[in-house]
C-alpha positions as CSV (number, residue, x, y, z in Angstrom):
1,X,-75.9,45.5,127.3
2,X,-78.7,43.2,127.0
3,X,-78.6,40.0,129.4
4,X,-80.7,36.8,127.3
5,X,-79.7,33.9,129.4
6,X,-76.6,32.5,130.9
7,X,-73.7,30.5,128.8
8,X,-74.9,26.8,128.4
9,X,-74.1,24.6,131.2
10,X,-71.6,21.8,129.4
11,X,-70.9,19.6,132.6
12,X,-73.1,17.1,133.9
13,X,-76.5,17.8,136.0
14,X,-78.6,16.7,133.3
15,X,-78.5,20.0,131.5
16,X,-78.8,20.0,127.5
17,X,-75.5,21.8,125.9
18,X,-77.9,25.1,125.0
19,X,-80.1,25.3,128.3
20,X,-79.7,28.6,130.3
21,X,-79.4,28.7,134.0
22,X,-81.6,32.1,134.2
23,X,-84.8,32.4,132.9
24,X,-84.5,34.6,129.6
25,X,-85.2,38.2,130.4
26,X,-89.1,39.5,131.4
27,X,-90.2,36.3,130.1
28,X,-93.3,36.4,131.7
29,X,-94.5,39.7,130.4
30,X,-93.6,39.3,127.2
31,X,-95.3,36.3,126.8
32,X,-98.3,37.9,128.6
33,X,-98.0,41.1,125.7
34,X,-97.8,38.4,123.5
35,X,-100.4,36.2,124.2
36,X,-103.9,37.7,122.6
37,X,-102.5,37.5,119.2
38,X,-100.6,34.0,119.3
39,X,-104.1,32.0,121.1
40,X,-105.5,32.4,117.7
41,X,-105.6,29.2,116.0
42,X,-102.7,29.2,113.0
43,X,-100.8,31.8,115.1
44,X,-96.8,32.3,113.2
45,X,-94.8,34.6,115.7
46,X,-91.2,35.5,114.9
47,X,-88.2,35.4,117.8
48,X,-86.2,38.0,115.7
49,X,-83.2,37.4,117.8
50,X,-82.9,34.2,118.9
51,X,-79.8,33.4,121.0
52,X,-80.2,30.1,122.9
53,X,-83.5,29.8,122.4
54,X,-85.0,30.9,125.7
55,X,-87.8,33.4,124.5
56,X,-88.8,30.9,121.4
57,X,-88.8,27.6,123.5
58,X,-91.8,29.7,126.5
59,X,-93.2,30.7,122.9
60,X,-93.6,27.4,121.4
61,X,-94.6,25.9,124.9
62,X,-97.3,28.6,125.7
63,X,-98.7,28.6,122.8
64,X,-99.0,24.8,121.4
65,X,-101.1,26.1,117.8
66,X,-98.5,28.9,117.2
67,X,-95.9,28.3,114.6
68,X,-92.5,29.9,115.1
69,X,-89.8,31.6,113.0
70,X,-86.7,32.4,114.5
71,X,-83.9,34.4,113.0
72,X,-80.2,35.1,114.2
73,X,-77.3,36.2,112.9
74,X,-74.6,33.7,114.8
75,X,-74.0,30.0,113.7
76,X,-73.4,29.2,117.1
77,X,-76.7,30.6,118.6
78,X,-78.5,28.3,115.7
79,X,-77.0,25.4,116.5
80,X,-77.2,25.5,119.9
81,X,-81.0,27.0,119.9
82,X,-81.9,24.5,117.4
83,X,-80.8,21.2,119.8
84,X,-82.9,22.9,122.5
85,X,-85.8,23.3,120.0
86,X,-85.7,20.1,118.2
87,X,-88.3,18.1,120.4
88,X,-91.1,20.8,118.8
89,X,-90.2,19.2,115.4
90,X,-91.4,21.3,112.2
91,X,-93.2,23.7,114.5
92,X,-89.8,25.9,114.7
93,X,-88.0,27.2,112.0
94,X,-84.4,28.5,112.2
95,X,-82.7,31.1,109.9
96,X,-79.8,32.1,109.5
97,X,-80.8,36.3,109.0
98,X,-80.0,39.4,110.8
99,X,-83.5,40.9,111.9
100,X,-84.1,43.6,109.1
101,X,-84.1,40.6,106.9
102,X,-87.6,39.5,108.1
103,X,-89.5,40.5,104.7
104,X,-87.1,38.7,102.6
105,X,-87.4,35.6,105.3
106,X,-91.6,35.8,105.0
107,X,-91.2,35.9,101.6
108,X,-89.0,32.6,101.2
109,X,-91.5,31.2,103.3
110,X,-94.9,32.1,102.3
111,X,-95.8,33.9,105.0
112,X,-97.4,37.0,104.0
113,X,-98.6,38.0,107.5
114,X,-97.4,37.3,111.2
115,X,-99.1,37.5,114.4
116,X,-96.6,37.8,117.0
117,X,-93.1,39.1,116.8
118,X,-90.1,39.4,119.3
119,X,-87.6,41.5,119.5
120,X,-84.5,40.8,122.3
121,X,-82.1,43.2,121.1
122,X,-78.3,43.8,122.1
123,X,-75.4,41.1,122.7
124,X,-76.5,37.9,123.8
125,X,-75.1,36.4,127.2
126,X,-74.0,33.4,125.4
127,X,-71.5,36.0,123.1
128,X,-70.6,38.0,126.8
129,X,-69.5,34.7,128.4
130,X,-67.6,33.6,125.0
131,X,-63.8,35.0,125.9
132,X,-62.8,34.5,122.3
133,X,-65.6,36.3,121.0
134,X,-64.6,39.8,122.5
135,X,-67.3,41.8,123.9
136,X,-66.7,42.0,127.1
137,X,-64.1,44.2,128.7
138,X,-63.9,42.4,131.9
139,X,-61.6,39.8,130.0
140,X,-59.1,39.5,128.2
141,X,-59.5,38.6,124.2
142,X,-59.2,38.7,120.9
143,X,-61.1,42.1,119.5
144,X,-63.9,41.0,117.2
145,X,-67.3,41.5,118.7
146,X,-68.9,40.3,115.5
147,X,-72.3,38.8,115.9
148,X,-71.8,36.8,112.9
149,X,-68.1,35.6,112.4
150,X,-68.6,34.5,108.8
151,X,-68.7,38.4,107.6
152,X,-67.9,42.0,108.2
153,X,-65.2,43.6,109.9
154,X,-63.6,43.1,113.9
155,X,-63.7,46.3,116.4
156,X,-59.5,45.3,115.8
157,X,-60.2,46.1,112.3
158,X,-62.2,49.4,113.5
159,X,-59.8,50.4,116.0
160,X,-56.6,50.5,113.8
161,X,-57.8,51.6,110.6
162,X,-60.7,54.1,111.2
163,X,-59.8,57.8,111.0
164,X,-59.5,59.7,114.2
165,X,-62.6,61.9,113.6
166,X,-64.4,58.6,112.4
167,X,-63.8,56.7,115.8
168,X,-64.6,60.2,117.8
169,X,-68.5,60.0,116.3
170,X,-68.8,56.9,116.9
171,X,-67.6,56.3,120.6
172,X,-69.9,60.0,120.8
173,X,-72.9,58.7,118.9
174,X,-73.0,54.8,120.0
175,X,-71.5,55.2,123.2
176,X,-72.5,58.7,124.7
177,X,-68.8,58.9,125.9
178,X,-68.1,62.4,126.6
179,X,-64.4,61.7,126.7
180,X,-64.4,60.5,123.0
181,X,-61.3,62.7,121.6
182,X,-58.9,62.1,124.3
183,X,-59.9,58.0,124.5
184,X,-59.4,58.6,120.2
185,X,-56.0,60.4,120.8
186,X,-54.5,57.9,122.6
187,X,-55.7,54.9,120.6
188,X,-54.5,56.8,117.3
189,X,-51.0,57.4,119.4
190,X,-50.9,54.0,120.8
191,X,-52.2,51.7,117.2
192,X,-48.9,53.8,115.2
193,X,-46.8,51.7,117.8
194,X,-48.4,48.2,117.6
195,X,-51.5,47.7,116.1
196,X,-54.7,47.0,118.7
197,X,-55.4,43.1,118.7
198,X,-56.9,42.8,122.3
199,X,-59.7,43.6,124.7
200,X,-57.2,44.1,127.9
201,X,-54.6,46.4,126.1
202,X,-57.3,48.8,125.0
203,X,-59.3,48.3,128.8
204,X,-56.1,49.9,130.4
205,X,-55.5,52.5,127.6
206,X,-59.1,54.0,128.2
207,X,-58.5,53.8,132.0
208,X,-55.4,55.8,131.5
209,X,-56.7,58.2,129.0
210,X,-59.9,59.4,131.3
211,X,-59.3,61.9,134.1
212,X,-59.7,61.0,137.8
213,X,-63.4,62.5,138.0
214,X,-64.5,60.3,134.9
215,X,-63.4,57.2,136.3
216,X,-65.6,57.4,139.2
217,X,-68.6,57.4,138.3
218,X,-70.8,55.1,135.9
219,X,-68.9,51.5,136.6
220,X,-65.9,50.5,133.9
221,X,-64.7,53.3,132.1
222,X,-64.7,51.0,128.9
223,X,-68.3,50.3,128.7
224,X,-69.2,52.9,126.7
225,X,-66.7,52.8,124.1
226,X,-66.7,48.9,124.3
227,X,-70.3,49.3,123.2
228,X,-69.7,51.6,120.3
229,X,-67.4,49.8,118.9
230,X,-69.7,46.7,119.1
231,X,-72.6,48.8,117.5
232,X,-70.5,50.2,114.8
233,X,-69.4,46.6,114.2
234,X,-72.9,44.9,113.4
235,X,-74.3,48.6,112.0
236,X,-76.9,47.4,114.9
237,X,-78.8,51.2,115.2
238,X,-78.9,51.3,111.6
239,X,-80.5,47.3,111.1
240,X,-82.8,48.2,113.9
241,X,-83.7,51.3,111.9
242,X,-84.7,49.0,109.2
243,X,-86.1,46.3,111.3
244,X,-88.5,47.7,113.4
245,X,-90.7,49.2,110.5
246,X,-90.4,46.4,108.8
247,X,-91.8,44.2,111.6
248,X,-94.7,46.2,112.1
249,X,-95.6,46.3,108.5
250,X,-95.1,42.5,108.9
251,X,-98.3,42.5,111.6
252,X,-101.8,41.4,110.8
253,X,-104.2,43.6,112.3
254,X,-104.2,42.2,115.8
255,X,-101.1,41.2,116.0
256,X,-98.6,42.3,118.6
257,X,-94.8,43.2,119.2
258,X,-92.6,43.1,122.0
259,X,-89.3,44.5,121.9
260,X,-86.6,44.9,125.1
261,X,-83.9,47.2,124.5
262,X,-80.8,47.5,126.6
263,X,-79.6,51.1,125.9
264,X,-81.2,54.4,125.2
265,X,-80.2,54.5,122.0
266,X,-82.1,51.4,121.0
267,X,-84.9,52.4,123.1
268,X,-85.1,55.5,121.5
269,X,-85.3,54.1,117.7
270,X,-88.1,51.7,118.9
271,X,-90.2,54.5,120.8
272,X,-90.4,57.0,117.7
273,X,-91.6,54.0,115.2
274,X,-94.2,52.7,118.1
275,X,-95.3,56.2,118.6
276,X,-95.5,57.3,115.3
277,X,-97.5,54.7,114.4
278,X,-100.1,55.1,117.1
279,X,-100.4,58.7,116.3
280,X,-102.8,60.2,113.7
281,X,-101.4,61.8,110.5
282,X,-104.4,63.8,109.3
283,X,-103.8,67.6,108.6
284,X,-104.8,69.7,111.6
285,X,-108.5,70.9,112.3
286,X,-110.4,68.2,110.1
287,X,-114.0,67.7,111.7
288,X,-113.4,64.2,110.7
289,X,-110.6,61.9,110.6
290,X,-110.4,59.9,107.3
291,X,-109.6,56.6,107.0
292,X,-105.8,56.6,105.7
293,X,-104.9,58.6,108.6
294,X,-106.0,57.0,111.5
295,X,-103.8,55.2,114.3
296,X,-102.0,52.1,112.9
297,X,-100.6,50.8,116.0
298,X,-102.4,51.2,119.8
299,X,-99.6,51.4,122.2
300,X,-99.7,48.3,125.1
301,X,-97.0,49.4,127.5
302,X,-97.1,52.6,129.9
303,X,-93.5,54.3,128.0
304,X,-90.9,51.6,129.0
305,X,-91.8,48.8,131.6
306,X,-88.9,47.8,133.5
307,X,-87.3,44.6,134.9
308,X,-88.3,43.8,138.8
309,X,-86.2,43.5,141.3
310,X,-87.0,39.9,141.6
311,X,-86.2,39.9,137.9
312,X,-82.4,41.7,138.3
313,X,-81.5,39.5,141.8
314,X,-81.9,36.3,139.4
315,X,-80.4,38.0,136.6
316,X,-78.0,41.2,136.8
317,X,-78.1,41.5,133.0
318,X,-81.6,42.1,133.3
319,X,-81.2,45.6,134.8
320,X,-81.1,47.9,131.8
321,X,-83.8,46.2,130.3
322,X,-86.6,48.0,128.7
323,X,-89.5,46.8,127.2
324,X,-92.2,48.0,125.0
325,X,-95.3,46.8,123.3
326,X,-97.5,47.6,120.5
327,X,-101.1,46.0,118.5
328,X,-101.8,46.5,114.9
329,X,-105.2,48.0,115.0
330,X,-105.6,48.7,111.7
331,X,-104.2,47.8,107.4
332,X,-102.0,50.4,106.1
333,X,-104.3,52.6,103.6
334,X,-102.6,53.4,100.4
Protein backbone atom coordinates (compact mmCIF):
# COMPACT_ATOMS: atom_id res chain seq x y z
CA UNK A 1 0.00 0.00 0.00
CA UNK A 2 1.81 2.96 -1.03
CA UNK A 3 1.55 6.15 1.44
CA UNK A 4 2.00 9.70 -1.06
CA UNK A 5 0.94 12.28 1.30
CA UNK A 6 -1.93 12.93 3.66
CA UNK A 7 -5.68 13.95 2.54
CA UNK A 8 -5.65 17.81 1.95
CA UNK A 9 -6.25 19.85 4.98
CA UNK A 10 -9.83 21.78 4.03
CA UNK A 11 -10.15 23.81 7.34
CA UNK A 12 -8.41 26.92 8.05
CA UNK A 13 -4.51 27.24 9.16
CA UNK A 14 -3.60 28.76 5.95
CA UNK A 15 -3.31 25.48 4.17
CA UNK A 16 -4.13 25.37 0.24
CA UNK A 17 -7.14 22.67 -0.48
CA UNK A 18 -4.28 20.09 -2.06
CA UNK A 19 -1.36 20.67 0.47
CA UNK A 20 -0.22 17.44 2.35
CA UNK A 21 0.53 17.48 6.01
CA UNK A 22 3.53 14.76 5.49
CA UNK A 23 6.19 15.25 3.30
CA UNK A 24 5.59 12.88 0.07
CA UNK A 25 7.43 9.71 0.51
CA UNK A 26 11.66 9.55 0.33
CA UNK A 27 11.40 12.87 -1.10
CA UNK A 28 14.81 13.70 -0.40
CA UNK A 29 16.41 10.75 -2.16
CA UNK A 30 14.59 10.73 -4.89
CA UNK A 31 15.20 14.08 -5.71
CA UNK A 32 18.86 13.36 -4.86
CA UNK A 33 18.69 10.10 -7.62
CA UNK A 34 17.14 12.52 -9.58
CA UNK A 35 19.14 15.40 -9.63
CA UNK A 36 22.35 14.82 -12.22
CA UNK A 37 19.99 14.47 -15.02
CA UNK A 38 17.37 17.33 -14.30
CA UNK A 39 20.58 20.28 -13.53
CA UNK A 40 21.00 20.10 -17.16
CA UNK A 41 19.73 23.14 -18.74
CA UNK A 42 16.25 22.29 -20.73
CA UNK A 43 15.77 19.35 -18.32
CA UNK A 44 11.70 17.75 -19.03
CA UNK A 45 11.15 15.03 -16.16
CA UNK A 46 7.82 13.23 -15.90
CA UNK A 47 5.92 12.65 -12.31
CA UNK A 48 4.18 9.55 -13.79
CA UNK A 49 1.82 9.35 -10.93
CA UNK A 50 0.99 12.46 -9.62
CA UNK A 51 -1.45 12.43 -6.76
CA UNK A 52 -1.46 15.81 -4.93
CA UNK A 53 1.31 16.92 -6.33
CA UNK A 54 3.93 16.49 -3.66
CA UNK A 55 6.88 14.77 -5.64
CA UNK A 56 6.26 17.29 -8.88
CA UNK A 57 5.93 20.53 -6.68
CA UNK A 58 10.16 19.43 -4.73
CA UNK A 59 10.71 18.71 -8.62
CA UNK A 60 9.70 21.92 -10.10
CA UNK A 61 11.26 23.79 -6.96
CA UNK A 62 14.70 21.99 -7.05
CA UNK A 63 15.16 22.22 -10.18
CA UNK A 64 14.01 25.89 -11.48
CA UNK A 65 15.25 25.06 -15.60
CA UNK A 66 13.44 21.61 -15.51
CA UNK A 67 10.14 21.40 -17.22
CA UNK A 68 7.59 18.99 -15.84
CA UNK A 69 4.97 16.50 -17.22
CA UNK A 70 2.79 15.02 -14.93
CA UNK A 71 0.30 12.20 -15.57
CA UNK A 72 -2.58 10.62 -13.42
CA UNK A 73 -5.36 8.72 -13.92
CA UNK A 74 -7.96 10.52 -11.26
CA UNK A 75 -9.77 13.86 -12.02
CA UNK A 76 -9.60 14.63 -8.50
CA UNK A 77 -5.77 14.21 -8.03
CA UNK A 78 -5.59 16.77 -11.28
CA UNK A 79 -7.50 19.22 -9.99
CA UNK A 80 -6.32 19.26 -6.83
CA UNK A 81 -2.39 18.88 -7.95
CA UNK A 82 -2.97 21.46 -10.50
CA UNK A 83 -4.23 24.42 -7.75
CA UNK A 84 -1.09 23.47 -5.82
CA UNK A 85 1.05 23.69 -9.04
CA UNK A 86 -0.42 26.70 -10.59
CA UNK A 87 2.03 29.44 -9.20
CA UNK A 88 4.95 27.47 -11.63
CA UNK A 89 2.72 28.67 -14.53
CA UNK A 90 3.48 26.86 -18.09
CA UNK A 91 6.47 25.06 -16.43
CA UNK A 92 3.96 22.04 -15.34
CA UNK A 93 1.88 20.23 -17.53
CA UNK A 94 -1.07 18.02 -16.26
CA UNK A 95 -2.60 14.95 -18.14
CA UNK A 96 -5.13 13.17 -17.76
CA UNK A 97 -3.19 9.38 -18.59
CA UNK A 98 -2.53 6.24 -16.77
CA UNK A 99 1.37 5.86 -16.81
CA UNK A 100 1.86 3.24 -19.77
CA UNK A 101 0.44 6.02 -21.76
CA UNK A 102 3.71 8.12 -21.55
CA UNK A 103 4.76 7.49 -25.34
CA UNK A 104 1.44 8.43 -26.62
CA UNK A 105 1.62 11.68 -24.04
CA UNK A 106 5.58 12.56 -25.48
CA UNK A 107 4.25 12.21 -28.67
CA UNK A 108 1.19 14.83 -28.32
CA UNK A 109 3.66 16.93 -26.94
CA UNK A 110 6.75 16.93 -28.87
CA UNK A 111 8.84 15.53 -26.64
CA UNK A 112 10.93 12.98 -28.11
CA UNK A 113 13.24 12.43 -25.18
CA UNK A 114 13.04 12.93 -21.28
CA UNK A 115 15.51 13.33 -18.70
CA UNK A 116 14.04 12.51 -15.53
CA UNK A 117 11.15 10.37 -14.72
CA UNK A 118 9.18 9.34 -11.53
CA UNK A 119 7.47 6.69 -10.69
CA UNK A 120 5.16 6.63 -7.05
CA UNK A 121 3.27 3.59 -7.68
CA UNK A 122 0.21 2.11 -5.61
CA UNK A 123 -2.99 3.91 -4.12
CA UNK A 124 -2.54 7.34 -3.28
CA UNK A 125 -3.29 8.56 0.40
CA UNK A 126 -5.62 11.07 -0.91
CA UNK A 127 -7.80 7.85 -2.46
CA UNK A 128 -7.06 5.85 1.28
CA UNK A 129 -8.50 8.77 3.23
CA UNK A 130 -11.57 9.17 0.56
CA UNK A 131 -14.44 6.87 2.45
CA UNK A 132 -16.48 6.87 -0.72
CA UNK A 133 -13.73 5.85 -2.81
CA UNK A 134 -13.37 2.33 -1.18
CA UNK A 135 -9.94 1.16 -0.77
CA UNK A 136 -9.50 0.93 2.54
CA UNK A 137 -10.92 -1.80 4.71
CA UNK A 138 -10.58 0.00 7.92
CA UNK A 139 -13.98 1.78 6.83
CA UNK A 140 -16.94 1.37 5.78
CA UNK A 141 -17.93 2.19 1.89
CA UNK A 142 -19.04 1.87 -1.24
CA UNK A 143 -16.83 -0.95 -3.22
CA UNK A 144 -15.15 0.74 -6.11
CA UNK A 145 -11.46 1.18 -5.74
CA UNK A 146 -11.26 2.68 -9.15
CA UNK A 147 -8.39 5.06 -9.65
CA UNK A 148 -10.22 6.63 -12.35
CA UNK A 149 -14.07 6.82 -11.71
CA UNK A 150 -14.94 7.85 -15.27
CA UNK A 151 -14.17 4.10 -16.62
CA UNK A 152 -13.76 0.43 -15.95
CA UNK A 153 -15.36 -1.76 -13.56
CA UNK A 154 -15.80 -1.49 -9.29
CA UNK A 155 -14.16 -4.48 -7.09
CA UNK A 156 -18.40 -4.67 -6.41
CA UNK A 157 -18.55 -5.42 -9.99
CA UNK A 158 -15.53 -8.01 -9.53
CA UNK A 159 -16.77 -9.52 -6.42
CA UNK A 160 -20.25 -10.52 -7.65
CA UNK A 161 -19.80 -11.37 -11.10
CA UNK A 162 -16.30 -13.03 -11.39
CA UNK A 163 -16.21 -16.85 -11.50
CA UNK A 164 -15.02 -18.59 -8.42
CA UNK A 165 -11.77 -19.93 -9.94
CA UNK A 166 -11.30 -16.33 -11.53
CA UNK A 167 -11.45 -14.50 -8.00
CA UNK A 168 -9.17 -17.51 -6.46
CA UNK A 169 -6.08 -16.43 -9.00
CA UNK A 170 -6.45 -13.25 -8.36
CA UNK A 171 -6.71 -12.92 -4.44
CA UNK A 172 -3.49 -15.77 -5.07
CA UNK A 173 -1.67 -13.81 -7.63
CA UNK A 174 -2.28 -10.03 -6.50
CA UNK A 175 -2.62 -10.67 -3.09
CA UNK A 176 -0.40 -13.71 -2.03
CA UNK A 177 -3.38 -14.84 0.16
CA UNK A 178 -2.94 -18.35 0.90
CA UNK A 179 -6.43 -18.69 2.09
CA UNK A 180 -7.83 -17.70 -1.38
CA UNK A 181 -10.44 -20.65 -1.92
CA UNK A 182 -12.06 -20.59 1.38
CA UNK A 183 -12.24 -16.39 1.44
CA UNK A 184 -13.72 -17.28 -2.66
CA UNK A 185 -16.18 -19.88 -1.15
CA UNK A 186 -17.77 -17.82 1.15
CA UNK A 187 -18.04 -14.67 -1.05
CA UNK A 188 -19.58 -17.06 -3.98
CA UNK A 189 -22.01 -18.46 -0.91
CA UNK A 190 -22.68 -15.11 0.53
CA UNK A 191 -23.08 -12.75 -3.22
CA UNK A 192 -26.14 -15.67 -4.22
CA UNK A 193 -27.88 -14.18 -1.06
CA UNK A 194 -27.37 -10.33 -1.61
CA UNK A 195 -25.15 -9.09 -3.96
CA UNK A 196 -21.64 -7.42 -2.28
CA UNK A 197 -21.95 -3.47 -2.35
CA UNK A 198 -19.65 -2.65 0.64
CA UNK A 199 -16.25 -2.56 2.13
CA UNK A 200 -17.44 -3.61 5.87
CA UNK A 201 -19.78 -6.57 4.88
CA UNK A 202 -16.92 -8.23 2.87
CA UNK A 203 -14.17 -7.04 6.05
CA UNK A 204 -16.25 -9.41 8.37
CA UNK A 205 -16.84 -12.14 5.77
CA UNK A 206 -12.93 -12.62 5.33
CA UNK A 207 -12.54 -12.38 9.15
CA UNK A 208 -15.02 -15.14 9.42
CA UNK A 209 -13.83 -17.25 6.62
CA UNK A 210 -9.96 -17.43 7.92
CA UNK A 211 -8.97 -19.92 10.65
CA UNK A 212 -7.85 -18.74 14.10
CA UNK A 213 -4.01 -19.19 13.16
CA UNK A 214 -4.41 -16.94 9.94
CA UNK A 215 -5.91 -14.15 11.74
CA UNK A 216 -2.98 -13.68 13.93
CA UNK A 217 -0.52 -12.88 12.17
CA UNK A 218 0.23 -10.17 9.34
CA UNK A 219 -2.24 -7.24 10.67
CA UNK A 220 -6.10 -7.16 9.00
CA UNK A 221 -6.90 -10.21 7.45
CA UNK A 222 -8.42 -8.21 4.44
CA UNK A 223 -5.34 -6.56 3.26
CA UNK A 224 -4.40 -8.93 1.05
CA UNK A 225 -7.47 -9.58 -0.74
CA UNK A 226 -8.42 -5.82 -0.44
CA UNK A 227 -5.36 -5.30 -2.51
CA UNK A 228 -6.05 -7.83 -5.19
CA UNK A 229 -9.12 -6.72 -5.81
CA UNK A 230 -7.81 -3.12 -6.18
CA UNK A 231 -4.94 -4.48 -8.61
CA UNK A 232 -7.29 -6.45 -10.63
CA UNK A 233 -9.48 -3.31 -10.80
CA UNK A 234 -6.87 -0.79 -12.47
CA UNK A 235 -4.99 -4.07 -14.30
CA UNK A 236 -2.11 -2.06 -12.28
CA UNK A 237 0.78 -5.17 -12.63
CA UNK A 238 -0.12 -5.48 -16.11
CA UNK A 239 0.06 -1.15 -16.93
CA UNK A 240 3.21 -1.31 -14.90
CA UNK A 241 4.36 -4.14 -17.17
CA UNK A 242 3.84 -1.77 -20.01
CA UNK A 243 5.03 1.30 -18.27
CA UNK A 244 8.24 0.71 -17.00
CA UNK A 245 9.81 -0.37 -20.42
CA UNK A 246 8.33 2.24 -21.93
CA UNK A 247 9.83 4.84 -19.55
CA UNK A 248 13.16 3.67 -19.97
CA UNK A 249 12.98 3.65 -23.67
CA UNK A 250 11.61 7.28 -22.98
CA UNK A 251 15.30 8.24 -21.32
CA UNK A 252 18.10 10.18 -23.05
CA UNK A 253 21.32 8.76 -22.32
CA UNK A 254 21.88 10.25 -18.95
CA UNK A 255 18.77 10.40 -17.88
CA UNK A 256 17.52 8.83 -14.63
CA UNK A 257 14.44 6.95 -13.08
CA UNK A 258 13.21 6.57 -9.75
CA UNK A 259 10.51 4.31 -8.92
CA UNK A 260 9.02 3.42 -5.13
CA UNK A 261 6.94 0.39 -5.04
CA UNK A 262 4.83 -0.58 -2.20
CA UNK A 263 4.43 -4.45 -2.59
CA UNK A 264 6.61 -7.24 -3.82
CA UNK A 265 4.83 -7.69 -6.68
CA UNK A 266 5.43 -4.28 -8.02
CA UNK A 267 8.95 -4.35 -6.83
CA UNK A 268 9.44 -7.39 -8.48
CA UNK A 269 8.24 -6.16 -12.23
CA UNK A 270 10.48 -3.02 -11.74
CA UNK A 271 13.75 -5.09 -10.60
CA UNK A 272 13.71 -7.59 -13.69
CA UNK A 273 13.29 -4.52 -16.33
CA UNK A 274 16.10 -2.40 -14.24
CA UNK A 275 18.28 -5.48 -14.28
CA UNK A 276 17.78 -6.60 -17.49
CA UNK A 277 18.71 -3.63 -18.86
CA UNK A 278 21.93 -3.20 -16.96
CA UNK A 279 22.96 -6.61 -17.97
CA UNK A 280 24.84 -7.50 -21.16
CA UNK A 281 23.02 -9.55 -23.94
CA UNK A 282 26.00 -10.76 -25.95
CA UNK A 283 26.32 -14.63 -26.61
CA UNK A 284 28.60 -16.20 -24.05
CA UNK A 285 32.58 -16.39 -24.49
CA UNK A 286 32.99 -13.30 -27.11
CA UNK A 287 36.60 -11.85 -26.49
CA UNK A 288 34.87 -8.71 -27.20
CA UNK A 289 31.55 -7.24 -26.46
CA UNK A 290 29.96 -5.50 -29.48
CA UNK A 291 28.26 -2.53 -29.37
CA UNK A 292 24.34 -3.60 -29.59
CA UNK A 293 24.96 -5.67 -26.61
CA UNK A 294 26.30 -3.66 -24.09
CA UNK A 295 24.58 -2.47 -20.69
CA UNK A 296 21.67 -0.03 -21.43
CA UNK A 297 20.94 1.05 -17.99
CA UNK A 298 23.77 1.34 -14.94
CA UNK A 299 21.95 0.51 -11.82
CA UNK A 300 22.02 3.59 -8.93
CA UNK A 301 20.52 1.96 -5.91
CA UNK A 302 22.13 -1.04 -3.84
CA UNK A 303 18.76 -3.65 -4.62
CA UNK A 304 15.82 -1.75 -2.88
CA UNK A 305 16.74 1.27 -0.54
CA UNK A 306 14.24 1.58 2.12
CA UNK A 307 12.37 4.27 4.04
CA UNK A 308 14.11 5.49 7.51
CA UNK A 309 12.83 5.36 10.56
CA UNK A 310 12.70 8.98 10.72
CA UNK A 311 10.95 8.66 7.45
CA UNK A 312 7.99 5.93 8.80
CA UNK A 313 7.56 7.92 12.48
CA UNK A 314 6.38 11.05 10.24
CA UNK A 315 4.67 8.85 7.90
CA UNK A 316 3.41 5.21 8.60
CA UNK A 317 2.51 4.72 4.91
CA UNK A 318 6.02 5.08 4.21
CA UNK A 319 7.01 1.73 5.66
CA UNK A 320 6.64 -0.68 2.77
CA UNK A 321 8.21 1.60 0.57
CA UNK A 322 10.87 0.60 -1.84
CA UNK A 323 12.77 2.44 -4.05
CA UNK A 324 14.99 1.85 -6.89
CA UNK A 325 16.99 3.76 -9.42
CA UNK A 326 18.49 3.47 -12.72
CA UNK A 327 20.82 5.88 -15.58
CA UNK A 328 20.54 5.43 -19.26
CA UNK A 329 24.10 4.89 -20.18
CA UNK A 330 23.74 4.22 -23.51
CA UNK A 331 21.04 4.52 -27.18
CA UNK A 332 19.33 1.34 -27.92
CA UNK A 333 21.39 -0.28 -31.04
CA UNK A 334 19.06 -1.64 -33.63
Amino acid sequence: MKGREALPHKGGGGRREGESRHVPVMLQRCLDLLAPALERPGAVVVDCTLGLGGHSEALLSRFPEARLVALDRDKEALRLSGERLAPFGDRATLVHAVYDELPDVLGRLGIPRVQGILFDLGVSSMQLDDADRGFAYAQDAPLDMRMDQTAGVSAAEVLNTYPPGELVRILRAYGEEKQAKRIVAAIVREREKEPFTTSARLVELIRDALPQAAKRTGGNPAKRTFQALRIEVNGELSVLERAVPAAVKALDVGGRIAVLSYHSLEDRLVKQVFAAGAATTAPPGLPVVPEQYQPRLKLLTRGAELPTEEEIAENRRAAPARLRGAERIREDVE
